[in-house]
VEXFI-692770 format. One record per residue (C-alpha): x, y, z; residue in three letters. Coordinates in steps of 0.5 Angstrom, whole numbers, plus 500, padded with zeros to 3 digits. Layout:
XYZALA;...
//
This chain:
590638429UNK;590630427UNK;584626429UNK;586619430UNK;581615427UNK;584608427UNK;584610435UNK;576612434UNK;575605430UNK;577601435UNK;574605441UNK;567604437UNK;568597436UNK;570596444UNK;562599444UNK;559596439UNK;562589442UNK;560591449UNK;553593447UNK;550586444UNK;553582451UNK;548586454UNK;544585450UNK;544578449UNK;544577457UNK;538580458UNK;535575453UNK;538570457UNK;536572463UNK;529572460UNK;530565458UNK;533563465UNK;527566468UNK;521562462UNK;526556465UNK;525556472UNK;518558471UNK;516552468UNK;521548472UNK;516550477UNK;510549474UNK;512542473UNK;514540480UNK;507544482UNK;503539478UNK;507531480UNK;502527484UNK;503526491UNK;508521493UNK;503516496UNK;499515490UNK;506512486UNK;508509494UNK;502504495UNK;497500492UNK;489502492UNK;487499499UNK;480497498UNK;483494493UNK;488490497UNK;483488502UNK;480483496UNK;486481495UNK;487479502UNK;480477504UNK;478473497UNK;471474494UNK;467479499UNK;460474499UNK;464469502UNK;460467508UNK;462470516UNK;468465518UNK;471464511UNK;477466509UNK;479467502UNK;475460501UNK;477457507UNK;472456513UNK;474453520UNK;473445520UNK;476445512UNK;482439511UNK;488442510UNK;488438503UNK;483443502UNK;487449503UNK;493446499UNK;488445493UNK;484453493UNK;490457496UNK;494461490UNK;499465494UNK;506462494UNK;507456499UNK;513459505UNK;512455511UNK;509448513UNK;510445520UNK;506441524UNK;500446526UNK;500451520UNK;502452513UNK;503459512UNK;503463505UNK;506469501UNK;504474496UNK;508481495UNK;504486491UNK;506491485UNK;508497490UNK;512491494UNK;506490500UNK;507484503UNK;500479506UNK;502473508UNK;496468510UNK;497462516UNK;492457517UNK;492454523UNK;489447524UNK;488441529UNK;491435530UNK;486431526UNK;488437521UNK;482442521UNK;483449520UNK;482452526UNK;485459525UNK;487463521UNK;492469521UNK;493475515UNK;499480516UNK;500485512UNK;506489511UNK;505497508UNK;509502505UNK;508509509UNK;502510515UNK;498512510UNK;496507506UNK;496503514UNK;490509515UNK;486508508UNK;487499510UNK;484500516UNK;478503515UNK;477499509UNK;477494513UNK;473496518UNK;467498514UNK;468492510UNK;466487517UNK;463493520UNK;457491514UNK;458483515UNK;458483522UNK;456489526UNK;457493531UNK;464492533UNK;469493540UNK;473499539UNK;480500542UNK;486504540UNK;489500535UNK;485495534UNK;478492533UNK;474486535UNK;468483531UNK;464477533UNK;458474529UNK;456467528UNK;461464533UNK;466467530UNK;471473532UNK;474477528UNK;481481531UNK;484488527UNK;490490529UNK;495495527UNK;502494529UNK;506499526UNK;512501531UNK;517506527UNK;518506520UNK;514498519UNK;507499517UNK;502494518UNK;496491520UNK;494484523UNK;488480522UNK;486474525UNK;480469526UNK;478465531UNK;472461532UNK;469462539UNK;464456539UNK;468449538UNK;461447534UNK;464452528UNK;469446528UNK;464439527UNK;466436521UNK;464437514UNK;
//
């Protein structure tokens, strides 16, 4: 009988050939998985979305506030019965507005929060309001601002009036509102000060 050994070469070489893909997927396989398994460990470890999303609240209410030992009735340097010349000398956020009854002012923070400040004043040109609108990124940060705020004038002025979505406080002839006004995908909180006595307004 004639063996054929070129036909049996081959047929070898067909195995030899078959056996390394095996082989070599199965260390692909295992590589894949390594992949994947880090690729997941990486997502696992990302911080949350808010903490990239929104500035440190805390923080954000000094920056809308001013300094912390002002006096009740004074808002980021101005109090009720300063000149408006007082307000264009001391207020540092970029001028917006200015009509006959108000100047408004505007500064946008790193994670692109927006305060907007108005100073409402007289006819003999005294402040006498000042509104603070605070426009937010996710209701989170509405939450954390909100009750920054709220211990902040809690401390400075007592036991407040609570309702749902807002929070009154008075103190030396001076009320203070805090209001959320978030409605669907707009974040926000609304501060306003407002004298209750017209002696608050005498001229300094």
């Amino acid at each position: 009988m004639k063996i054929n050994f070129t036909s049996m070469k081959y047929s070898g070489n067909y195995f030899a050939v078959l056996l390394t893909a095996i082989v070599l997927n199965g260390c692909d396989t295992k590589t894949n998985q390594k992949t994947e398994a880090a690729s997941d460990s990486v997502v696992v470890t990302q911080p949350p979305a808010d903490a990239e999303l929104n500035s440190d609240q805390s923080t954000l209410l000094e920056a809308i506030l001013g300094s912390s030992d002002e006096e009740a009735g004074t808002v980021r340097g101005i109090a009720f019965g300063d000149p408006v010349s007082k307000v264009k000398s001391t207020e540092k956020f970029e001028l917006f507005e200015e009509t006959a009854d108000h100047l408004g002012y505007t500064s946008e923070t790193a994670k692109l929060e927006t305060i907007d400040v108005q100073y409402f004043f007289s006819s003999d040109k005294k402040i006498n309001r000042i509104t603070v609108d605070v426009y937010l990124n996710s209701p989170a940060a509405t939450k954390e601002l909100w009750n920054a705020g709220k211990s902040h004038f809690n401390e400075a002025y007592g036991a407040p009036k609570e309702e749902s979505k807002k929070i009154t406080w008075n103190k030396n002839s001076v009320r203070v509102n805090m209001e959320d006004v978030s409605e669907g995908k707009d974040y926000g909180l609304k501060f306003q000060f407002v004298p209750t006595d017209k002696n608050v307004l005498a001229v300094k």
